[in-house]
MARZALO-446283 format. One line per field, with one value per residue (C-alpha): residue in one letter; x, y, z. Coordinates in pm, whole numbers, always signed. Layout:
N
res a,...;
east X,...;
north Y,...;
up Z,...;
END
This chain:
647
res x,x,x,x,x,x,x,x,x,x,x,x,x,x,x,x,x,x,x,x,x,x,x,x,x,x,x,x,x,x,x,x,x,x,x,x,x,x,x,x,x,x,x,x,x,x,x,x,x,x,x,x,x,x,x,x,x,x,x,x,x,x,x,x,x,x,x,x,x,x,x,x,x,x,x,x,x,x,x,x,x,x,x,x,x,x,x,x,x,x,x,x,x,x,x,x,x,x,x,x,x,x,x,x,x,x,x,x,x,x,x,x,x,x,x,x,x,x,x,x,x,x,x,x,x,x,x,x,x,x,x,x,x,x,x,x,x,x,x,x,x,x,x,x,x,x,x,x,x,x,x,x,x,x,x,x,x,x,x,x,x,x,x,x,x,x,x,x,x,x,x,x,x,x,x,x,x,x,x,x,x,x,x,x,x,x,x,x,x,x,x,x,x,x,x,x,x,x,x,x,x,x,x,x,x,x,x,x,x,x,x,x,x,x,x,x,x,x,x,x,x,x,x,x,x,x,x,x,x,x,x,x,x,x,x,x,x,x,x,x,x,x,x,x,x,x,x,x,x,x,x,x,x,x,x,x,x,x,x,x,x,x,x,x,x,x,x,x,x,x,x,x,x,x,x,x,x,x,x,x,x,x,x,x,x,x,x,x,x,x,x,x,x,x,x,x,x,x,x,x,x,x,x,x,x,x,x,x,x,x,x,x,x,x,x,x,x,x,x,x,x,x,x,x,x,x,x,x,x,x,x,x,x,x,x,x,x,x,x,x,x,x,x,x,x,x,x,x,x,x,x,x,x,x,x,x,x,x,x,x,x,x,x,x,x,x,x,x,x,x,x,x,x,x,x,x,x,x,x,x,x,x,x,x,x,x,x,x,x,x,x,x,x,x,x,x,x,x,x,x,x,x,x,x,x,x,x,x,x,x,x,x,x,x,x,x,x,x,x,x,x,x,x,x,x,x,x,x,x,x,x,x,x,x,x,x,x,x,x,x,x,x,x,x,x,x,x,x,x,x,x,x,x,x,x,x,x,x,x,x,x,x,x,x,x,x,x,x,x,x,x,x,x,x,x,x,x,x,x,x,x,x,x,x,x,x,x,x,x,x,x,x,x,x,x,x,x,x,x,x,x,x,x,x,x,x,x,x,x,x,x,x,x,x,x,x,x,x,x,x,x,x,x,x,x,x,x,x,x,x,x,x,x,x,x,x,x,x,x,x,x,x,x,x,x,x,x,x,x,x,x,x,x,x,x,x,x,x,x,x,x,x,x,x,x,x,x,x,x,x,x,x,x,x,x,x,x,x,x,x,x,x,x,x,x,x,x,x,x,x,x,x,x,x,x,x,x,x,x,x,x,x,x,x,x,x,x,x,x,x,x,x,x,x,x,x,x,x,x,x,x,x,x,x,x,x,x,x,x,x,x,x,x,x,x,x,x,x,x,x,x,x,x,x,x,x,x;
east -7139,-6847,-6922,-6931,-6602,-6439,-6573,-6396,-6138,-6025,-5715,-5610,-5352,-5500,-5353,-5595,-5896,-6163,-6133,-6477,-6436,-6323,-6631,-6865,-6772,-6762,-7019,-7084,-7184,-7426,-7583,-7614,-7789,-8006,-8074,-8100,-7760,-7580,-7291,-7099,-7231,-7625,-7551,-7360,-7650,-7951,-7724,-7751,-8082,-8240,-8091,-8399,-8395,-7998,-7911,-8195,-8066,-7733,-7833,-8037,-7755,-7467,-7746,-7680,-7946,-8131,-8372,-8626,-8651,-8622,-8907,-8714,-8378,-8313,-8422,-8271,-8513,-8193,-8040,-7748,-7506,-7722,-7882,-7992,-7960,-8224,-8451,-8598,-8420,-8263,-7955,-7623,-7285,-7074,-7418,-7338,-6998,-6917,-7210,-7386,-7078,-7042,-7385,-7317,-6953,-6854,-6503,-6352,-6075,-6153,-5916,-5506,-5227,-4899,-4695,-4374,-4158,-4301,-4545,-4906,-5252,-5574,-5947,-6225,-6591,-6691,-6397,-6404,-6771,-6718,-6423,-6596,-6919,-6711,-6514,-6870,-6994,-6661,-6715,-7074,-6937,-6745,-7014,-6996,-7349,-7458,-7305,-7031,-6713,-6460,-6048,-5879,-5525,-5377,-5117,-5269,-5412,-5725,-5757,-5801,-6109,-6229,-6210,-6382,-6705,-6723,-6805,-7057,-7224,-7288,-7371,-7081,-6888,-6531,-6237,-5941,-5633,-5290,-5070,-4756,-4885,-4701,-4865,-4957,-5160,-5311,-5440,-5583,-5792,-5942,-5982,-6225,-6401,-6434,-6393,-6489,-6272,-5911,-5833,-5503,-5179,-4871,-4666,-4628,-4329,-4208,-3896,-3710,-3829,-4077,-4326,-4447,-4809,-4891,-4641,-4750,-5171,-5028,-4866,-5191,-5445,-5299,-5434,-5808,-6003,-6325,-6080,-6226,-6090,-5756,-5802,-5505,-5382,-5075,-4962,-4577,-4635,-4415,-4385,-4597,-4709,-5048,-5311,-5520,-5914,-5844,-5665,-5790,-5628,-5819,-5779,-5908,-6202,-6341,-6288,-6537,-6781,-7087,-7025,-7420,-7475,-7692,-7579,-7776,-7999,-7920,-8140,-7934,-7849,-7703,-7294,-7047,-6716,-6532,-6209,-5971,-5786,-5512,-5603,-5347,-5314,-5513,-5672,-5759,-6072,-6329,-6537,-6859,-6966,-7318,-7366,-7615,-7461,-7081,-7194,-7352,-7125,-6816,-7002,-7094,-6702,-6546,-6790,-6827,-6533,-6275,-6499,-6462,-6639,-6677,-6411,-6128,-5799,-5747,-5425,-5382,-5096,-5273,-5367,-5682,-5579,-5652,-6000,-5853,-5804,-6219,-6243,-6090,-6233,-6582,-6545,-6415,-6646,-6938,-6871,-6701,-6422,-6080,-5844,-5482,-5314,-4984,-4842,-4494,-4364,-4492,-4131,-3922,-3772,-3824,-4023,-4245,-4598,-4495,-4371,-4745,-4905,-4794,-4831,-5154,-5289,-5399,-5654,-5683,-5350,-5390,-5073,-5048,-4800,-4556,-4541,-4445,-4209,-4037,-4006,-3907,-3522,-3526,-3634,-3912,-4091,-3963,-4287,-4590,-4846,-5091,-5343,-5401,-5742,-5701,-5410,-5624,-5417,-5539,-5331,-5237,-5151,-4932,-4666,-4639,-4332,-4398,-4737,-4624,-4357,-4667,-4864,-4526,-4439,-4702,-5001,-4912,-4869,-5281,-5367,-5519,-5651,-5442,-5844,-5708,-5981,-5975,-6229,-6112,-6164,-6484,-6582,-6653,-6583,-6442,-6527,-6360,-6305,-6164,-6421,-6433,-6696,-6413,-6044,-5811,-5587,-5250,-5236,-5642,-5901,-6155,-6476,-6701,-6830,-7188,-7397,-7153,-7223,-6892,-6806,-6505,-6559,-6360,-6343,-6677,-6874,-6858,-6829,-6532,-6337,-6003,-5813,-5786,-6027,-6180,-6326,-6715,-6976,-7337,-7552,-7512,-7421,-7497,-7095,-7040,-6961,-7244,-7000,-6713,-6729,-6889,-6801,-7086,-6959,-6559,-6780,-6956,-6674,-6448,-6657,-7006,-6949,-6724,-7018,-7284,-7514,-7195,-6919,-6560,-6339,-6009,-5835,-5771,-5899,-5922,-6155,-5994,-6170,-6254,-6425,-6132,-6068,-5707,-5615,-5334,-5284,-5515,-5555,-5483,-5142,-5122,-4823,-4934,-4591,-4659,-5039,-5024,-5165,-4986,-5065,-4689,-4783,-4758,-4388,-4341,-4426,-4195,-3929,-3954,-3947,-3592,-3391,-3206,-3489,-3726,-3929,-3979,-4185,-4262,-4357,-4410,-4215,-4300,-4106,-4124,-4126,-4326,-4568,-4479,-4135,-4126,-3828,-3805,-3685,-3558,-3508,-3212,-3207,-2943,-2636,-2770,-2556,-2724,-2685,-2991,-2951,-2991,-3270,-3443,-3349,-3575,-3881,-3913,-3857,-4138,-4381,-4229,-3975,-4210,-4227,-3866,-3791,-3613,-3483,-3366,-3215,-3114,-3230,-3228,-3565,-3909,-4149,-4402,-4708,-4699,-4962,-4701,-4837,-4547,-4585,-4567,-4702,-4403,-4180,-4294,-4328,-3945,-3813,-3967,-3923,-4264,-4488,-4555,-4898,-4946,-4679,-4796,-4890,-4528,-4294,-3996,-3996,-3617,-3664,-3768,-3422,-3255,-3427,-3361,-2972,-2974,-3125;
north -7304,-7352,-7718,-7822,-7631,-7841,-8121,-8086,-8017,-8338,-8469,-8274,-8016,-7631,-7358,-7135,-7179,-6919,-6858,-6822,-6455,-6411,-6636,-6435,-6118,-6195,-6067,-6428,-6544,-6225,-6356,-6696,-6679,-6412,-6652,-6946,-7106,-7327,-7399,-7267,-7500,-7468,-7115,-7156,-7375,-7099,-6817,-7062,-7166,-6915,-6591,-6334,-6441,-6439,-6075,-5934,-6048,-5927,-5551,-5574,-5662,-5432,-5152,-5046,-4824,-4873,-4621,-4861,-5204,-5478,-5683,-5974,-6051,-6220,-6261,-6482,-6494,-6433,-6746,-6768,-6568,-6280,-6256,-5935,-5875,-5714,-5579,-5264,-5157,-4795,-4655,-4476,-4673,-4355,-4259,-4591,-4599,-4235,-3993,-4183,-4211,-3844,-3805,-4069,-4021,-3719,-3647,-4004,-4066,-4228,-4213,-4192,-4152,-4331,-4191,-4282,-4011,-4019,-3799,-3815,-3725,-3790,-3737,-3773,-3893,-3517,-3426,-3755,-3634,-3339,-3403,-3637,-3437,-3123,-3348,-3532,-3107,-3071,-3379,-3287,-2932,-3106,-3295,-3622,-3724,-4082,-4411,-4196,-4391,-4178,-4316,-4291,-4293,-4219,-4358,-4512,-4189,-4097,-3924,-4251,-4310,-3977,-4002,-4348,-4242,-3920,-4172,-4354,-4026,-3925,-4272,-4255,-4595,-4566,-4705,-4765,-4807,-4917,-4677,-4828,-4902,-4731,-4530,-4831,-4981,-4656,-4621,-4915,-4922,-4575,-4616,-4955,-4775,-4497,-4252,-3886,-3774,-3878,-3815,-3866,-3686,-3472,-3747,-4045,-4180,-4560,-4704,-4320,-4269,-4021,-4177,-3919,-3991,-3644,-3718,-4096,-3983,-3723,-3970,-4179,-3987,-3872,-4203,-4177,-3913,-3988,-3840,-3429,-3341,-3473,-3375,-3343,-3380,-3188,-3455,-3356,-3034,-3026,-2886,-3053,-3029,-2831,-2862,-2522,-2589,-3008,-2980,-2863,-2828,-3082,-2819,-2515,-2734,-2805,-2488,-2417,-2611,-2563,-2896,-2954,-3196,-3502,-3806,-3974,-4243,-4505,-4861,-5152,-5277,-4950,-4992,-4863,-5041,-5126,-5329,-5446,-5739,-5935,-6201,-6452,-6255,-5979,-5694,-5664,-5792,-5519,-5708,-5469,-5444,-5266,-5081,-5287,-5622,-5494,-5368,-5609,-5861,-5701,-5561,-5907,-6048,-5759,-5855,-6203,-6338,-6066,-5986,-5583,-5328,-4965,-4804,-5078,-4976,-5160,-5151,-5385,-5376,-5327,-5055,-4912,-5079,-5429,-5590,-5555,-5223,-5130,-5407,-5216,-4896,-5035,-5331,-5054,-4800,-4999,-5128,-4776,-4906,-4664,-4675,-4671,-4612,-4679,-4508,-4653,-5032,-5198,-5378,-5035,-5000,-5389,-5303,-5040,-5276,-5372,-4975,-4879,-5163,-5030,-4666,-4635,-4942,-5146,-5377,-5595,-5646,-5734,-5899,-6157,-6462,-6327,-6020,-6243,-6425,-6153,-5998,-6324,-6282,-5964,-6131,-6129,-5824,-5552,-5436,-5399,-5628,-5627,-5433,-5708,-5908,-6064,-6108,-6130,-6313,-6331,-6315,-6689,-7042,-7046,-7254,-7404,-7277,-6888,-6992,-7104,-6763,-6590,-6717,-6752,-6393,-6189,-6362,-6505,-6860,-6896,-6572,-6437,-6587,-6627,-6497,-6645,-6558,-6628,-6442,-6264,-5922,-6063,-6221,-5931,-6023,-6425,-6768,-6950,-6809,-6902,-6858,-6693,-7047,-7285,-7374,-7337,-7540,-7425,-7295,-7429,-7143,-7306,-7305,-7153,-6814,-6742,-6709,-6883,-7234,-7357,-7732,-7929,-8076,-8328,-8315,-8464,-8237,-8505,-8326,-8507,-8534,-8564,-8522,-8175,-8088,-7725,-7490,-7396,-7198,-7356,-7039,-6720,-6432,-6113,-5974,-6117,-5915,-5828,-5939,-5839,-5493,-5484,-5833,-6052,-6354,-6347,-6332,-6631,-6835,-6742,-6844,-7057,-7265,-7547,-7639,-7516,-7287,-7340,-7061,-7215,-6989,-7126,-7232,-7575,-7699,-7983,-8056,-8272,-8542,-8259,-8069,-7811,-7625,-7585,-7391,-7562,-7251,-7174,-7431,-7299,-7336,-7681,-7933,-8223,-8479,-8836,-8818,-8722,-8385,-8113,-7743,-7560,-7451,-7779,-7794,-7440,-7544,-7872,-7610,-7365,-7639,-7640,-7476,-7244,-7176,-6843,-6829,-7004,-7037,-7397,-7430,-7712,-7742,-7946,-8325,-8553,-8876,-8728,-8438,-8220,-8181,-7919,-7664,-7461,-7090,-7062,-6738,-6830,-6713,-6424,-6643,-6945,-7210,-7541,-7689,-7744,-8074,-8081,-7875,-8148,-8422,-8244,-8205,-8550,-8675,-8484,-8563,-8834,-8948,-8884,-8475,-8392,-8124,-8139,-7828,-7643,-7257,-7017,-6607,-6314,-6264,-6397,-6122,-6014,-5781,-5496,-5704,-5942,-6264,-6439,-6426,-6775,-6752,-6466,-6703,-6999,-6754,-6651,-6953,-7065,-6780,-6714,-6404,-6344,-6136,-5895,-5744,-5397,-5524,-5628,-5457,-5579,-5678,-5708,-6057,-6179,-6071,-6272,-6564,-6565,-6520,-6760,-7017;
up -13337,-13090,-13053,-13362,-13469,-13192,-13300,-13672,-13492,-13311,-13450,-13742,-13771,-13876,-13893,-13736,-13528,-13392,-13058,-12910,-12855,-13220,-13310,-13156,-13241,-13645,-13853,-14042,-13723,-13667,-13987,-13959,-13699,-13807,-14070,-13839,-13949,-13709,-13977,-14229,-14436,-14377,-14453,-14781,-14921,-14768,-14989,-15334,-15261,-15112,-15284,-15224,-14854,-14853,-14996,-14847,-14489,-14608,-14709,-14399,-14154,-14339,-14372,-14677,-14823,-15148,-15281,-15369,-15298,-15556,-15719,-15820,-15693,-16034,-16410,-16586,-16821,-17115,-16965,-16671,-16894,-16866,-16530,-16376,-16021,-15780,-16056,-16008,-15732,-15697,-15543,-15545,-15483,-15356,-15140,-15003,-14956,-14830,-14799,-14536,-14353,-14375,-14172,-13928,-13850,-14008,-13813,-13813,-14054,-14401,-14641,-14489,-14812,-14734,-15022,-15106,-14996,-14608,-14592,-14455,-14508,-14402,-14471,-14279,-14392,-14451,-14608,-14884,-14944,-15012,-15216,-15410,-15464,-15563,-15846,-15953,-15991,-16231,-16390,-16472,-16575,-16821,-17018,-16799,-16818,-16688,-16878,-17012,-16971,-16748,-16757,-16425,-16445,-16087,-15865,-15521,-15304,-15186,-15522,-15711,-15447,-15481,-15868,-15859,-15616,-15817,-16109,-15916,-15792,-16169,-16243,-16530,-16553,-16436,-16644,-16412,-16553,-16380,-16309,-16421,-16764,-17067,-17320,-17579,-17320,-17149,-17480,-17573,-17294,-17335,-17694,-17656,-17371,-17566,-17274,-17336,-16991,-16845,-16528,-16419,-16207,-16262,-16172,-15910,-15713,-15727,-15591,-15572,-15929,-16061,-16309,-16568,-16571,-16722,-17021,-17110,-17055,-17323,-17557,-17479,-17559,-17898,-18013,-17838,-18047,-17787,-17500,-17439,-17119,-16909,-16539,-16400,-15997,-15928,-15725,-15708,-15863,-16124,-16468,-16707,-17104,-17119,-17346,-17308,-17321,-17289,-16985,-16654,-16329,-16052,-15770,-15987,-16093,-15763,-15639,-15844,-15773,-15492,-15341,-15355,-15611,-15476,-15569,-15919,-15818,-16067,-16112,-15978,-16310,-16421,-16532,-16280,-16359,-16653,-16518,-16776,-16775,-17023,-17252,-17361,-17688,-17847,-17699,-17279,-17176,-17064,-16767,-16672,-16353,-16198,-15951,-15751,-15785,-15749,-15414,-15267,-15388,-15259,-14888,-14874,-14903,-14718,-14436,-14416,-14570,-14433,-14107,-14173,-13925,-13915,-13793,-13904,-14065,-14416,-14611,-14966,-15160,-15465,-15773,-15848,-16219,-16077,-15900,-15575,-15579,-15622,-15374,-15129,-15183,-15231,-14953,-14677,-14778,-14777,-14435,-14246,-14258,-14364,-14599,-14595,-14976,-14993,-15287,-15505,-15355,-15070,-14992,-15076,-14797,-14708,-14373,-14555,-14530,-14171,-14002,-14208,-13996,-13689,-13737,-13933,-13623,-13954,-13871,-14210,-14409,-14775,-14978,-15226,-15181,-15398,-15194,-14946,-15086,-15182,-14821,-14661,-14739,-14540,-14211,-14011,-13914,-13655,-13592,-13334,-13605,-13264,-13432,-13718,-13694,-14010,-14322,-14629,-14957,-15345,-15652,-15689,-15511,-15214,-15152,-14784,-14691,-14785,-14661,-14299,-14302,-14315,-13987,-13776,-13792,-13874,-13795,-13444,-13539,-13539,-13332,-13648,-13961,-14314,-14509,-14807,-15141,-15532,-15767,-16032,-16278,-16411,-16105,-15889,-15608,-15448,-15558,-15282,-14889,-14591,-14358,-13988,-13878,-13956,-13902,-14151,-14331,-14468,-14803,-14853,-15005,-14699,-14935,-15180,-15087,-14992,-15254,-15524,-15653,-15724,-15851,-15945,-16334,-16521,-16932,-16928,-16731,-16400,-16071,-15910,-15573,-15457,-15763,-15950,-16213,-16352,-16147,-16234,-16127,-16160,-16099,-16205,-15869,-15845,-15907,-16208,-16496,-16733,-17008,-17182,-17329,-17672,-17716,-17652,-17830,-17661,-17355,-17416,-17518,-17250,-17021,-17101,-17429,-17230,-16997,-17135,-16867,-16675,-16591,-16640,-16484,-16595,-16295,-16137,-15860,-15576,-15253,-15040,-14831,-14537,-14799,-14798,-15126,-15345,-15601,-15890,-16135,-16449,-16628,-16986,-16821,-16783,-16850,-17012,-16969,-17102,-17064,-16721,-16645,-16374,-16276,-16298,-15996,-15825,-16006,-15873,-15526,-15511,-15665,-15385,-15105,-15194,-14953,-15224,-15435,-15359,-15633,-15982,-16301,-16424,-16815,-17039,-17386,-17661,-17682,-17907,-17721,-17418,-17565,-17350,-17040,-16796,-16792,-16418,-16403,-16043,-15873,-15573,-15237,-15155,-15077,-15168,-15401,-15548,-15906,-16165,-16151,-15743,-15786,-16045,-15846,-15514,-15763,-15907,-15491,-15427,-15705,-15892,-16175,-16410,-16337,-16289,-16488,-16857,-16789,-16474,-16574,-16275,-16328,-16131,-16164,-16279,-16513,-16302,-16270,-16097,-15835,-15822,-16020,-16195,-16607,-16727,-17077,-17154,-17003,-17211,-17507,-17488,-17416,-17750,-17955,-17967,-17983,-17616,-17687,-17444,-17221,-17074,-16776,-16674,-16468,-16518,-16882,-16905,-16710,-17027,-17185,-16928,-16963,-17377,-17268,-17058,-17310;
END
C-alpha cells in the first residue's frame, strides 16, 4: 500500500500523508488486507459489492459478538427504503459495548466526567457495567419492558451513557433529547415518542450558569400524559420540585437493585434509537435506528474511518441530543476505547478542549469547524496536544483558512490527520471519510465510506463530475434509519421520491478530478442569482477569507430583476475594522461580479445550535419577516433580534 500512496502523491500539495508506521498500524489496513485489498479503493467497491463478505470481515476483525449469526445480510424484498440488515441475527448493543469489556478489562478506565466546575470522575469497565445493569434492574422495576420508548434528558456525564446502554440492555428504544432545549421542545419530542419514562438530572452547569433541568422536564412533562416515571440524577444536588410516586431518586433506585440482570438478547432488527432532528418547519423528525445495524455501522466508522483501538482516550464536543453524541458512546464502546464527557462549553474558559487534551492524554479529538472558528481569536493552543492520533470534524463545510488553523497548531502541520466525516441523524453513521490509506486534501471529505454507495446527481438524475450537484446514495446501508417515526410517507418524501430507489440526502456536493470529495451546504439552501446556482457556503467561505471577517451567514433574497441576490451577515474579528462594501468587493474578486453580495450587514453574532452549526433559514426568515419554523434548537436566539435591528 505504501507504494502506491507515494505514487498519488507526486506533485500535489496534501495536507496530510500516512507515514508508513501510521499506515501500518491502522485498522483499515488490518482489513484490507484481510480482505485482500491493496487500495482504498478496491476495498470501497468489495464493501458495496460484496456486503455479506464485507460486514462479516468487519464483525470478525472488531470482534464484536452476536448471539446468533445472520442468514441474510439483507432483504430488501420491501424495496431499498425498507431494507433489513443481518436478518435473523441476535445480540445485545450494551453487551457489546460495555459488558464484554467488563470481563476482559475490568479495571481500566471507561467513562472520565469533565464537568464544568473542575472536578473529576472516572469509571472503569466494571464499574459502567454495573452501573448500567443496576439502572436497566430500575428501569425494568418501573414497567420498562422491551420497545418501550425511554426520554433521556441529561447534561454530558457518564450518566447519559449509563442511561443510554441501560436502554439497550432492556432492549427499550432510547429517546435522547438535548440538554439545552426548553420545555416546548422537551415536550414535543416525548409526546411523539410517546415515552412512558423520563430520565433526566437535578440540574447541569453551562458557562457559570445552572440550567434547571428538573424544573423544565417538570414544565415538560405536564404536556406528555404517556410520561409515568421522571428519574432523576442529583447531579448538583440541589432543591428540586417533587412529584411523590412519579418521581424517583436515580441513586435510591439502584441501590436497590441486585445488579444481576443479563442483558435482553434482542434480533438485529429490533429498535434501539430514536434521534430527533429539525425540519425546516413543523414538527422534529424522529429517525429510528436498530440495534444491529446502528452498531455495526458506527464500530465500522469509529474503526476504519477514525482508526479507534482499545484503550484510546476520545473526547467530542458534542450532546447526547445530537448523532454524534451516540456516536461516541457507541463508536468508543464498541471498540474499548474511553470516554471523556465534557460537561457545559467546550471554549469556556477558551483553553478548556485543549488543558482536557493534555490532562485526560486524549487520543481522538472531536470538534466541528465552527468550534474552531470560534477558538481561533484566542490564539493557538498552550498545550501538550502529543497524545492526539487523530482530530475528527463533522457538523458542516470548512473554510480553508479555519481549516489550515486547525493542522498548524493542533495537528502538527500533517503529523496527524484532519478525519474529516459527513452523515447525518438519519444516516447513522458517515457518508463521506477521509481515509487513513490516502493523503488528504484541505478542507476535502476524502471519499465515500465503506459500505456506502454515494453519487453526485444533476436535476436529471445524471451522475456528474467536477461541478457541484446533489448528493445520493444508490444502495441502501445497514445505519440508515428504518424511517421516520410513525411517518412513513414524510419518510419517503424526504428522502426517496426525487430519485426514485435513490436516497437524496440534501446536501451539495463535488468530486474533483483526483476523485476527492466536497461538501457546498444543503442544498434546500441554495442561492439561485440570475440563473446561476451557489451553495451560501461557498459565499460564506469567500466572506471569511477576508482578513476581518470570522464567521458569516450567506442567504438569498428575492429580486426582481435577478430572482434571487445574496445578503452576508458577517461576524468581525475582535479589533478588526473593514466596511460592507470592502467586504463585497473581496467576495465578488473571489467568485465573480456576478455573486457579490446585495447586501453586506455587520452583527455580533450568528444564531447557532448548541453543536455549533450556523442557522441560516432563521436568518433568512428574519431578515424577511417570515415565520422562522422551528427555533428550540438555538442557543442564542437573541442573534435573531439583532439581525431584525440591524435591518
Amino acid at each position: 500500500m505504501s507504494a502506491k500512496l507515494a505514487d498519488t502523491n507526486q506533485g500535489r500539495r496534501f495536507t496530510w500523508t500516512p507515514s508508513p508506521e501510521q499506515l501500518a498500524a491502522a485498522n483499515v489496513t488490518r482489513l484490507a488486507r484481510t480482505l485482500g485489498c491493496a487500495t482504498y479503493e478496491e476495498l470501497h467497491r468489495l464493501s458495496v459489492e460484496e456486503p455479506d463478505r464485507f460486514w462479516r470481515a468487519v464483525r470478525d476483525d472488531l470482534g464484536i459478538p452476536f448471539a446468533r449469526d445472520w442468514d441474510a445480510v439483507l432483504d430488501d424484498s420491501r424495496g431499498p427504503e425498507w431494507t433489513r440488515w443481518f436478518v435473523g441475527a441476535r445480540l445485545n448493543l450494551a453487551e457489546a459495548c460495555v459488558h464484554r469489556w467488563a470481563r476482559e478489562r475490568p479495571d481500566e478506565e471507561a467513562a472520565i466526567w469533565a464537568p464544568e466546575d473542575g472536578a473529576r470522575r472516572a469509571l472503569t469497565w466494571r464499574e459502567l457495567s454495573d452501573a448500567v445493569t443496576r439502572l436497566a434492574e430500575a428501569l425494568a422495576e418501573l414497567g420498562v419492558q422491551e420497545g418501550d420508548t425511554v426520554g433521556l434528558y441529561l447534561p454530558m456525564a457518564p450518566e447519559a451513557a449509563i442511561a443510554s446502554h441501560a436502554c439497550a440492555h432492556l432492549g427499550a428504544i432510547q429517546v435522547p433529547i438535548f440538554s439545552g432545549f426548553a420545555a416546548p421542545a422537551v415536550a414535543t419530542r416525548l409526546a411523539d415518542a410517546e415515552a412512558r419514562v423520563l430520565v433526566t438530572a437535578d440540574g447541569s452547569l453551562r458557562r457559570g450558569s445552572t440550567v434547571p433541568m428538573k424544573a423544565i422536564a417538570d414544565e415538560a412533562v405536564r404536556d406528555v400524559p404517556s410520561i409515568e416515571h421522571v428519574v432523576v440524577w442529583r447531579r448538583l444536588e440541589i432543591d428540586v420540585p417533587w412529584t411523590p410516586g412519579r418521581d424517583h431518586d436515580w441513586d435510591e433506585l439502584v441501590a436497590a437493585s441486585p445488579g444481576t440482570l443479563p442483558p435482553r438478547e434482542v434480533g438485529s432488527e429490533a429498535p434501539y434509537l430514536l434521534a430527533y432532528t429539525s425540519g425546516t418547519t413543523g414538527k422534529p423528525k424522529g429517525a429510528l435506528h436498530v440495534q444491529g445495524g446502528f452498531l455495526l455501522s458506527i464500530a465500522r466508522e469509529a474503526a476504519y474511518q477514525a482508526d479507534l483501538k482499545p484503550g484510546d482516550r476520545v473526547l467530542f464536543a458534542t450532546d447526547m441530543g445530537w448523532i454524534m453524541g451516540p456516536w461516541t458512546v457507541v463508536g468508543a464502546g464498541a471498540l474499548g476505547a474511553a470516554v471523556v464527557y465534557l460537561e457545559g462549553a467546550p471554549d469556556r474558559p477558551p483553553d478548556r478542549i485543549w488543558s482536557l487534551v493534555e490532562r485526560e492524554r486524549v487520543t481522538m479529538l472531536g470538534v466541528s469547524p465552527t468550534l474552531v472558528r470560534a477558538l481561533i481569536p484566542h490564539g493557538e493552543p498552550d498545550a501538550d496536544l502529543s497524545s492526539l492520533r487523530a482530530v475528527t470534524t463533522t457538523g458542516e463545510p470548512w473554510n480553508r483558512g479555519p481549516y489550515e488553523w486547525l493542522d498548524a497548531h493542533v495537528c502538527g502541520k500533517g503529523r496527524i490527520p484532519i478525519i474529516n466525516i459527513s452523515g447525518g441523524t438519519e444516516v447513522g453513521a458517515c457518508f463521506l471519510s477521509v481515509s487513513w490509506l490516502a493523503p488528504t486534501k484541505p478542507c476535502s471529505l476524502g471519499f465515500p465510506a465503506l459500505g456506502q454507495d454515494l453519487d453526485v446527481f444533476d436535476e436529471q438524475g445524471r451522475p456528474v463530475r467536477g461541478e457541484v450537484g446533489e448528493l445520493v446514495c444508490k444502495r441502501p446501508w445497514p445505519g440508515m434509519t428504518r424511517g421516520i417515526w410513525r411517518d412513513p410517507e414524510r419518510y419517503l418524501d424526504t428522502y426517496w421520491r426525487r430519485f426514485p430507489g435513490v436516497w437524496t440526502h440534501g446536501d451539495w456536493a463535488s468530486v474533483d478530478e483526483d476523485g476527492y470529495w466536497y461538501l457546498h451546504g444543503r442544498s434546500d439552501d441554495t442561492l439561485n442569482i440570475a440563473g446561476k446556482r451557489i451553495g451560501p457556503a461557498e459565499l460564506e467561505s469567500a466572506a471569511v477569507g477576508h482578513p476581518a471577517v470570522a464567521e458569516a451567514a450567506a442567504i438569498g433574497v428575492p429580486h426582481d430583476v435577478k430572482g434571487e441576490v445574496p445578503w452576508l451577515f458577517c461576524v468581525l474579528r475582535p479589533g478588526a475594522e473593514t466596511t460592507p462594501e470592502d467586504v463585497a468587493r473581496a467576495i465578488a474578486d473571489e467568485l465573480g461580479k456576478a455573486f457579490k453580495p446585495d447586501r453586506v450587514v455587520f452583527v455580533s453574532a450568528l444564531p447557532k445550535t448548541r453543536s455549533a452549526k450556523i442557522v441560516r433559514r432563521a436568518v433568512r426568515a428574519r431578515a424577511l419577516g417570515q415565520d422562522p419554523g422551528d427555533l428550540s434548537t438555538l442557543e442564542n436566539p437573541e442573534a435573531l433580534e439583532e439581525i431584525a435591528r440591524a435591518l
